[in-house]
MIDOSE-1310 file (N, C-alpha, C; in nm, 2 decimals, decimal comma, always signed):
residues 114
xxxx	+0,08/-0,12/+0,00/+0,00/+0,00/+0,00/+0,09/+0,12/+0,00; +0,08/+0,23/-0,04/+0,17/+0,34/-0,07/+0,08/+0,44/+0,06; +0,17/+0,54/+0,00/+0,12/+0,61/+0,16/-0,02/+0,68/+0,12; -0,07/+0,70/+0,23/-0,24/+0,74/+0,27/-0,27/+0,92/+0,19
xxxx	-0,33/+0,95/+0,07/-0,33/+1,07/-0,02/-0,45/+1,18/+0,10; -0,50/+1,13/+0,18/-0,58/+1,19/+0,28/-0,48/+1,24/+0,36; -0,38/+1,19/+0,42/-0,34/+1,25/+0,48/-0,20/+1,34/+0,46; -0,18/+1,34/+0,32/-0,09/+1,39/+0,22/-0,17/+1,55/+0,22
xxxx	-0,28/+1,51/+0,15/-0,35/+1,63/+0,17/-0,37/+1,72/+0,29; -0,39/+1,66/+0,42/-0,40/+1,71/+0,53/-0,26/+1,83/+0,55; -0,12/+1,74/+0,50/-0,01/+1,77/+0,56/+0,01/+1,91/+0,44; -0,05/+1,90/+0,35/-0,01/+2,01/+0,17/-0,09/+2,13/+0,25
xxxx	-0,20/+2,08/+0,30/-0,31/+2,26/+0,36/-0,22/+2,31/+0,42; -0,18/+2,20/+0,53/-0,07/+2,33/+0,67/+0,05/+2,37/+0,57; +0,07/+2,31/+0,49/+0,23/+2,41/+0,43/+0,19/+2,50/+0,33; +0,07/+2,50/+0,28/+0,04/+2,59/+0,15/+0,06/+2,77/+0,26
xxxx	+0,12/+2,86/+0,14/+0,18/+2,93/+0,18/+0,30/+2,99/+0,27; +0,34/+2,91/+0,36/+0,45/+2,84/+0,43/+0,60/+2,92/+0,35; +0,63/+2,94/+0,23/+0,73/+2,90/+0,16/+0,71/+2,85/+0,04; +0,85/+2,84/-0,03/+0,84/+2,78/-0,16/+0,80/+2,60/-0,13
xxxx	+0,71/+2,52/-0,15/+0,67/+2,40/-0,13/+0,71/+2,29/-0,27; +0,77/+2,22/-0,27/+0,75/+2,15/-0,35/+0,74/+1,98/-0,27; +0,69/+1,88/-0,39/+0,67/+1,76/-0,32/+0,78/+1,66/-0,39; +0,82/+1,57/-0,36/+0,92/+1,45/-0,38/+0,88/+1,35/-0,36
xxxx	+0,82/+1,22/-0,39/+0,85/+1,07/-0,38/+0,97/+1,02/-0,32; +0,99/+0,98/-0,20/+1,12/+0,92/-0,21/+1,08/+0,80/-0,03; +1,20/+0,73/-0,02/+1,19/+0,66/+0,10/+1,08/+0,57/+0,10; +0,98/+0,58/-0,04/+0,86/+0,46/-0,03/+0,72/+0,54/+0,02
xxxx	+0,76/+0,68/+0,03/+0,65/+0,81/+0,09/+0,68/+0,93/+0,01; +0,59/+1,01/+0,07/+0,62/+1,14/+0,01/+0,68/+1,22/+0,07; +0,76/+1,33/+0,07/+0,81/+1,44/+0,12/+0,83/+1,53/+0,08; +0,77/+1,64/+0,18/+0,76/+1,78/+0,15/+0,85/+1,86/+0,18
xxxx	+0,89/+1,94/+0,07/+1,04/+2,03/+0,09/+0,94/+2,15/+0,07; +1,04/+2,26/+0,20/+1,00/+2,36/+0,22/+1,12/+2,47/+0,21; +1,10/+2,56/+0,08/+1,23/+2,68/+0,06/+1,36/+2,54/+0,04; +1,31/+2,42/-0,06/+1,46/+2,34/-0,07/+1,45/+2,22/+0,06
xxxx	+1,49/+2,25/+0,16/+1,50/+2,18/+0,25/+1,37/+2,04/+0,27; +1,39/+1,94/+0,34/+1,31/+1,83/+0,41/+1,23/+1,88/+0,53; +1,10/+1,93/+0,45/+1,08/+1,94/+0,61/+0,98/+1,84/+0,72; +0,87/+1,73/+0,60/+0,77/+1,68/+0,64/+0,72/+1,57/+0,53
xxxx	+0,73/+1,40/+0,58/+0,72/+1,36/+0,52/+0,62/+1,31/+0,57; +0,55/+1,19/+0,48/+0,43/+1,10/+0,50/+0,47/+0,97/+0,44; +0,44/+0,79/+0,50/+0,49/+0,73/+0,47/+0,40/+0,65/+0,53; +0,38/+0,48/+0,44/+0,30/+0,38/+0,53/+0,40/+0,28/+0,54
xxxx	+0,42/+0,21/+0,68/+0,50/+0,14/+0,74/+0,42/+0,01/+0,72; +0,47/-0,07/+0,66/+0,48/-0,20/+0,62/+0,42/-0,31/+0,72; +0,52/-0,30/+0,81/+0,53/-0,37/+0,95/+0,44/-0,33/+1,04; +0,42/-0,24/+1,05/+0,30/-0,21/+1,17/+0,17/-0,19/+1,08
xxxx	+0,17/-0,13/+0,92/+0,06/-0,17/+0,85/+0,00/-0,05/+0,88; +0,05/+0,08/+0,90/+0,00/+0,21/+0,94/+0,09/+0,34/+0,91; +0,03/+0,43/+0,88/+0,04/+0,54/+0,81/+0,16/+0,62/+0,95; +0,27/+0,66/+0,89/+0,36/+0,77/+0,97/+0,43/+0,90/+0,91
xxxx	+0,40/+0,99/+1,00/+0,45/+1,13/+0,92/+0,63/+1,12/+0,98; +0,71/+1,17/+0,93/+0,83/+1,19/+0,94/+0,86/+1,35/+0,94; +0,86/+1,38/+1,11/+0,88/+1,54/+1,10/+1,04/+1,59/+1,11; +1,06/+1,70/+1,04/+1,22/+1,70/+1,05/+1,26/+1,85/+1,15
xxxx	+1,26/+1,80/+1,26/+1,30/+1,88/+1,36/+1,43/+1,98/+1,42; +1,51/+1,89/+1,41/+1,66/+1,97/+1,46/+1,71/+1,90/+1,58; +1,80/+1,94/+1,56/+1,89/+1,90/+1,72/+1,87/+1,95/+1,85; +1,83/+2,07/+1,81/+1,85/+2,12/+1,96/+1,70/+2,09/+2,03
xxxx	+1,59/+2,07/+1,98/+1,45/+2,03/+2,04/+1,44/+1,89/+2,05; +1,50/+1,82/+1,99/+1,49/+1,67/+1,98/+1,46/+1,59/+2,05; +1,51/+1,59/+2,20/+1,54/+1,52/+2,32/+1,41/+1,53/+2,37; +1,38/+1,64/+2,37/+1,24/+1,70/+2,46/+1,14/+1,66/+2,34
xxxx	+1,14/+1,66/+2,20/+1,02/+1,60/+2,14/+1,02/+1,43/+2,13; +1,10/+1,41/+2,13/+1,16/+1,26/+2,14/+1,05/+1,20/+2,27; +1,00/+1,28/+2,36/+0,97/+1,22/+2,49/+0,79/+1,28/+2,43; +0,78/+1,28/+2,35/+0,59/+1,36/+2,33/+0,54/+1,16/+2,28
xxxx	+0,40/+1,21/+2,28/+0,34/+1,06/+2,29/+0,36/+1,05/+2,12; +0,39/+0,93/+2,12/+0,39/+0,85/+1,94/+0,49/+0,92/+1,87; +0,57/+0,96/+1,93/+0,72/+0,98/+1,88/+0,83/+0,88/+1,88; +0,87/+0,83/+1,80/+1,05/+0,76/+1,79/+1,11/+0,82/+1,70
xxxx	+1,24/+0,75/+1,75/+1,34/+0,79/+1,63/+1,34/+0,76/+1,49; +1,35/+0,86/+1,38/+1,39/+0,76/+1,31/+1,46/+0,72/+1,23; +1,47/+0,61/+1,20/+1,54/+0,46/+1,16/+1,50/+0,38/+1,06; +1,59/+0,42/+0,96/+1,60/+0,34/+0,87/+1,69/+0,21/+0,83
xxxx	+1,82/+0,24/+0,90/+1,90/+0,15/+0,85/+1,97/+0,11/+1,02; +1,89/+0,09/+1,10/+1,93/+0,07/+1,24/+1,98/+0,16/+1,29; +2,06/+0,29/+1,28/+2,07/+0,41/+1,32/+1,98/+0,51/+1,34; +1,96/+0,56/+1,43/+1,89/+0,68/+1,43/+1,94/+0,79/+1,41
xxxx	+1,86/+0,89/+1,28/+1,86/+0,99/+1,26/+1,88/+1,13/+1,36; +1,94/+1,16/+1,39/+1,92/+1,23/+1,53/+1,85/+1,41/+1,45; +1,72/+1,47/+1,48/+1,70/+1,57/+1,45/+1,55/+1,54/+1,35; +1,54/+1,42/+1,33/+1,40/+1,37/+1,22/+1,35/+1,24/+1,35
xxxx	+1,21/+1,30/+1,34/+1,14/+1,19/+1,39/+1,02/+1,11/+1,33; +1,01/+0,97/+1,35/+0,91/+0,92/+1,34/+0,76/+0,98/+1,39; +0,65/+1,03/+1,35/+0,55/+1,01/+1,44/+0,42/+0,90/+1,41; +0,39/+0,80/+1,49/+0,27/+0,72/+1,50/+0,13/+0,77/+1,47
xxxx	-0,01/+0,73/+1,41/-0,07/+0,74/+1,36/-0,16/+0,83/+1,48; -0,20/+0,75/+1,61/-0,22/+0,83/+1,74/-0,18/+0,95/+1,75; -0,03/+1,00/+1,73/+0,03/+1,17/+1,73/-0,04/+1,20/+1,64; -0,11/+1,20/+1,54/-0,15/+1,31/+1,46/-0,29/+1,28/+1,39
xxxx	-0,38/+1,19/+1,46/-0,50/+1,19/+1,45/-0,56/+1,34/+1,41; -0,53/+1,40/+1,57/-0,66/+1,52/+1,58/-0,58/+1,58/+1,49; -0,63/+1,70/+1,43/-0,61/+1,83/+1,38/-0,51/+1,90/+1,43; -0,49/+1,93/+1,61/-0,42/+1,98/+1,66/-0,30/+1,91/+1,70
xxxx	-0,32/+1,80/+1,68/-0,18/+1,69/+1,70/-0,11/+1,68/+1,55; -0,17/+1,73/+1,41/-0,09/+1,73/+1,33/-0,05/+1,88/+1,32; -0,10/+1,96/+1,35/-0,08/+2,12/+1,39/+0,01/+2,12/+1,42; +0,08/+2,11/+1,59/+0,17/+2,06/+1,67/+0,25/+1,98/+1,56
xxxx	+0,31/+1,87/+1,52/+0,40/+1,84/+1,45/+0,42/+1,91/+1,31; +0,36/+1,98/+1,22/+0,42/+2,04/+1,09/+0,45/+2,19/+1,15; +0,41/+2,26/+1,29/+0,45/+2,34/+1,34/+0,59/+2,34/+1,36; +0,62/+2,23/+1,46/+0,76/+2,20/+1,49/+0,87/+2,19/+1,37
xxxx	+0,81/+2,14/+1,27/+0,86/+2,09/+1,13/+0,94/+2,25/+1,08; +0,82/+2,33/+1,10/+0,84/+2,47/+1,04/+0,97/+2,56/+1,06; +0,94/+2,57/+1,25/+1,01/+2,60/+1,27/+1,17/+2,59/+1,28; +1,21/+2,47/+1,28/+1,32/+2,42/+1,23/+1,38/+2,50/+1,08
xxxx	+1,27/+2,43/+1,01/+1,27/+2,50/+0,84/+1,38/+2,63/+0,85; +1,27/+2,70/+0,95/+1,28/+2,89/+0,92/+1,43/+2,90/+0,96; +1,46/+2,84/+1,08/+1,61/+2,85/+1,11/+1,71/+2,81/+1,00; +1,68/+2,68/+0,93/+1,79/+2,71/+0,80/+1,78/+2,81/+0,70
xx	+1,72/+2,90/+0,71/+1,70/+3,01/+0,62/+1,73/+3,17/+0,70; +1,79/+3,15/+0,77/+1,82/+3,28/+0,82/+1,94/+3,31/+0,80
């Protein structure tokens, strides 16, 4: 199954106007580049058989988002990414739980652009 276009959509509204947006295919999901950069991907996990956004955070908030509910690391090749997280289908149900993660996403963004 390829990743979930409902929720592709969900994730395209919060970034429209955002920045220069473009989309990419890659990792078996989609991902959204914002002004160039990764900032927000969407992806369906095989193994658990459920839809996960991939928010691209930064370093310096990491530790402390790392500890929010339906967050991991993530991991692709047994290492973790340090600065990109996994988020579980539960984080970003509501509205305001996908709010909250393409927020975070953002803000990172804006810092590589200063």
């Amino acid at each position: 199954m390829a990743y979930s276009e409902y929720l592709a959509n969900r994730v395209r509204q919060r970034l429209m106007g955002k920045g220069n947006l473009e989309e990419k295919k890659m990792m078996g999901g989609l991902t959204f580049m914002v002004n160039g950069k990764m900032c927000v991907g969407i992806l369906f996990d095989k193994k658990s058989e459920e839809d996960k956004v991939m928010v691209r955070v930064g370093k310096l908030n990491y530790e402390e988002l790392l500890n929010q509910p339906s967050s991991k690391p993530m991991d692709f090749t047994g290492k973790p990414m340090r600065g990109f997280l996994f988020i579980g289908a539960d984080g970003f149900d509501s509205e305001d739980d996908l709010d909250f993660w393409v927020e975070k996403s953002l803000e990172f963004n804006r810092l590589l652009h200063q």
